[in-house]
Every structure is written in structure tokens, then in C-alpha cells.
C-alpha positions as CSV (number, residue, x, y, z in Angstrom):
1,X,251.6,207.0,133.5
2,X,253.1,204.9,136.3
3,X,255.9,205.9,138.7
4,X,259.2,204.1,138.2
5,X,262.5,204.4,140.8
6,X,266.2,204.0,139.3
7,X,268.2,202.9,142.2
8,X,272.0,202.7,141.8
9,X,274.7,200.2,143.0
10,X,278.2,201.8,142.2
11,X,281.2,201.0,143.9
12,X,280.0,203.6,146.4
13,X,277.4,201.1,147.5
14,X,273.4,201.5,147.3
15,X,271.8,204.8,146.3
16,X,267.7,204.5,146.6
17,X,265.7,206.9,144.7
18,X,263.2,207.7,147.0
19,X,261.5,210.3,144.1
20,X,261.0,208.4,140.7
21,X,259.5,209.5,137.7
22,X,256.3,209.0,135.6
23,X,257.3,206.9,132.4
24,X,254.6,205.6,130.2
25,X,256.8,202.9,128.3
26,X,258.8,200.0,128.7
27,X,260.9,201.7,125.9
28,X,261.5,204.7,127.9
29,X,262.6,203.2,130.8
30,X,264.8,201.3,129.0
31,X,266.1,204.2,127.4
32,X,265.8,206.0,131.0
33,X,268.6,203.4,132.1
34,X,271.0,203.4,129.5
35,X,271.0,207.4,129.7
36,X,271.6,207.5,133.3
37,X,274.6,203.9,133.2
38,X,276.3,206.2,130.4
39,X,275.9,209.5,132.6
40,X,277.6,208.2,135.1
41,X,280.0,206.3,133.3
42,X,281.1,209.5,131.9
43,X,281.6,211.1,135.3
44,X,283.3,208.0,137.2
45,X,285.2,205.5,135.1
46,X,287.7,208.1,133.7
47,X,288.8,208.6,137.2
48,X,289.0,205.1,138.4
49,X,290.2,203.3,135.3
50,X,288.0,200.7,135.9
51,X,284.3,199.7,137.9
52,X,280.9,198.8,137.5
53,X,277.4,200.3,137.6
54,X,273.9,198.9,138.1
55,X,270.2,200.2,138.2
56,X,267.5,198.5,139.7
57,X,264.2,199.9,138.2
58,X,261.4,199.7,140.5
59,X,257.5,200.4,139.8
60,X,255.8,202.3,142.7
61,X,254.4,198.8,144.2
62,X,257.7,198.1,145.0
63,X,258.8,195.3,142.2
64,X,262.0,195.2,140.3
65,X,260.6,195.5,136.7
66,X,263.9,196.0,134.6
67,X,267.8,196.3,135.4
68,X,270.7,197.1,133.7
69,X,274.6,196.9,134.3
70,X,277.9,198.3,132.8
71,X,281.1,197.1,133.5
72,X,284.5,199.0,132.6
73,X,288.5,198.2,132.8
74,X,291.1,199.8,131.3
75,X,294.7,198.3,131.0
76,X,298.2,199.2,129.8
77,X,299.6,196.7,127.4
78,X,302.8,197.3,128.5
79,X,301.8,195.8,132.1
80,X,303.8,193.1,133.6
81,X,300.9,191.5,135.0
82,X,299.1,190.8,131.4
């Protein structure tokens, strides 16, 4: 199994993950990275009303190997500005 690092870019700014994890499949860290975009989705977007969230998967040389983003807006439709 190979270490992996998920690194975050919110709207907070860059958070490195300076621990990882050992995944054995592209599958799982594909997995890996949806679980952890809908996590936080779940814990910031209800708040803010709108944002967006990346991961940056690393392997342990170093080299982006896979990413994955989620963007989120909610709107009234009785806004003025629609």
C-alpha cells in the first residue's frame, strides 16, 4: 500500500495534510475524496449559503495524482438581483 495526502483548499485557504494514509486503489482514493468534499460540505455550506471545496491528492513522492472540487450556491427566488 502507498501513502496518499488529501490537502484542502476551502475558502479558509490551504490546509496541507502533513499525515496521509495508506490506500491501495485508485478506487479508494477516489472514494477517499468524495467522502471527505461531502463531509465538509455538510459542516460548511449550510452556514455560508454558498462556497467551494477542493482536494489535492498527493502520493508520498510529492505528485498530485487525483483532485476533486465541489461548488455550492444557494439563492432566494424572490431576490431582486435574479
Amino acid at each position: 500500500m502507498a501513502r496518499y495526502f488529501f490537502d484542502l483548499i476551502n475558502g479558509d485557504g490551504p490546509v496541507s495534510d502533513n499525515e496521509g494514509q495508506e490506500i491501495s486503489t485508485r478506487e479508494d482514493i477516489s472514494r477517499e475524496v468524495s467522502r471527505i468534499l461531502a463531509d465538509i460540505a455538510r459542516e460548511e455550506f449550510p452556514e455560508r449559503g454558498k462556497g467551494s471545496i477542493s482536494i489535492q491528492v498527493r502520493d508520498e513522492f510529492g505528485q498530485s495524482v487525483f483532485s476533486g472540487h465541489l461548488s455550492f450556491q444557494t439563492q432566494w427566488h424572490d431576490d431582486p438581483e435574479l
